[in-house]
C-alpha positions as CSV (number, residue, x, y, z in Angstrom):
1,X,-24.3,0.0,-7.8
2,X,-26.3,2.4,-6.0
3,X,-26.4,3.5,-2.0
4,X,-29.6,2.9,-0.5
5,X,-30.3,5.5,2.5
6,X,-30.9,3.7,5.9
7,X,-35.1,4.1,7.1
8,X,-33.9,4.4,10.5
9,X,-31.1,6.9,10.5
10,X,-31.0,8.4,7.2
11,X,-27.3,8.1,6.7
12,X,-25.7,6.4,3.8
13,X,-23.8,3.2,4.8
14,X,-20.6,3.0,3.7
15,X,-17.7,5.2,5.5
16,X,-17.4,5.1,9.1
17,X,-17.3,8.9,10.1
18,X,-13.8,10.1,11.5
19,X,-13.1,12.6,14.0
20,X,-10.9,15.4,13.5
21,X,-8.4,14.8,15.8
22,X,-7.8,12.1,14.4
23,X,-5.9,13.2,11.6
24,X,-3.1,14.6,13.3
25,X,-2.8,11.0,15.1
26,X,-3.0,9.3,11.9
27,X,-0.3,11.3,10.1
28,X,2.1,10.9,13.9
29,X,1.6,7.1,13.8
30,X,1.4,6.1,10.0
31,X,3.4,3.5,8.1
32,X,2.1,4.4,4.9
33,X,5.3,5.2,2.6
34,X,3.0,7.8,0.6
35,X,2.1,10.1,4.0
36,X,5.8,9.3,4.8
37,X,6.8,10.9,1.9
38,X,4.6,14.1,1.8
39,X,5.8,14.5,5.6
40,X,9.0,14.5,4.4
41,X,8.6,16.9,1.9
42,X,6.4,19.2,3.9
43,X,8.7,19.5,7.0
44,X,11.5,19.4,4.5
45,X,10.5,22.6,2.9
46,X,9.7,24.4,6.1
47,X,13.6,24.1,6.8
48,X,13.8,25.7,3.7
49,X,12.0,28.3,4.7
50,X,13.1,29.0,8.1
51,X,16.7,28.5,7.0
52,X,16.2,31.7,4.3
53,X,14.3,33.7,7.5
54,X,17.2,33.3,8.6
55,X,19.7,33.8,6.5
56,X,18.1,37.0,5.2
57,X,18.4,38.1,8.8
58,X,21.8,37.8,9.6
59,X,22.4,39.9,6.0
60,X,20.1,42.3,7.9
61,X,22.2,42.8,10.6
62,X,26.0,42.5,8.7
Protein backbone atom coordinates (compact mmCIF):
# COMPACT_ATOMS: atom_id res chain seq x y z
CA UNK A 1 0.00 0.00 0.00
CA UNK A 2 1.28 3.24 -0.89
CA UNK A 3 0.91 7.01 0.92
CA UNK A 4 -0.60 9.35 -1.33
CA UNK A 5 0.68 13.12 -0.46
CA UNK A 6 -2.31 15.45 0.31
CA UNK A 7 -2.88 18.38 -2.87
CA UNK A 8 -3.64 20.87 -0.30
CA UNK A 9 -1.00 20.53 2.31
CA UNK A 10 1.57 18.34 1.11
CA UNK A 11 1.93 16.25 4.14
CA UNK A 12 1.54 12.52 4.19
CA UNK A 13 -1.55 11.34 6.15
CA UNK A 14 -0.94 9.01 8.60
CA UNK A 15 0.76 10.01 12.08
CA UNK A 16 -0.66 12.89 13.89
CA UNK A 17 2.58 15.01 14.68
CA UNK A 18 3.62 15.19 18.47
CA UNK A 19 5.13 17.84 20.39
CA UNK A 20 8.12 17.53 22.30
CA UNK A 21 7.06 18.15 25.54
CA UNK A 22 5.10 15.66 25.29
CA UNK A 23 7.34 13.02 25.75
CA UNK A 24 8.34 13.69 29.15
CA UNK A 25 4.39 13.72 30.03
CA UNK A 26 3.96 10.51 28.34
CA UNK A 27 6.77 8.68 30.10
CA UNK A 28 5.30 10.63 33.86
CA UNK A 29 1.77 9.33 33.10
CA UNK A 30 2.16 5.85 31.23
CA UNK A 31 0.72 2.50 32.03
CA UNK A 32 2.50 0.76 29.54
CA UNK A 33 4.48 -2.17 31.45
CA UNK A 34 7.31 -1.87 28.68
CA UNK A 35 8.10 2.13 29.42
CA UNK A 36 7.49 0.93 33.04
CA UNK A 37 10.15 -1.29 32.79
CA UNK A 38 12.89 0.77 30.93
CA UNK A 39 12.07 3.59 33.78
CA UNK A 40 12.89 1.24 36.10
CA UNK A 41 15.92 0.19 34.78
CA UNK A 42 17.08 3.68 33.83
CA UNK A 43 16.49 5.35 37.29
CA UNK A 44 17.68 2.01 38.67
CA UNK A 45 21.06 2.33 37.23
CA UNK A 46 21.48 6.01 38.05
CA UNK A 47 21.36 4.82 41.84
CA UNK A 48 24.02 2.77 40.75
CA UNK A 49 25.92 5.33 39.74
CA UNK A 50 25.43 7.96 42.24
CA UNK A 51 25.78 5.29 44.96
CA UNK A 52 29.68 4.43 43.50
CA UNK A 53 30.15 8.66 43.37
CA UNK A 54 29.71 8.21 46.40
CA UNK A 55 31.23 5.55 47.75
CA UNK A 56 34.41 6.37 45.86
CA UNK A 57 34.15 9.62 47.79
CA UNK A 58 34.01 8.72 51.25
CA UNK A 59 37.33 6.23 50.28
CA UNK A 60 38.64 9.75 49.25
CA UNK A 61 38.36 11.25 52.33
CA UNK A 62 39.16 7.91 54.83
Amino acid sequence: MTATVNASTGLIPGRPVERKGNVFVKWVTTTDHKVIGHLYFVTSFLFFLIGGVMALLIRGQL
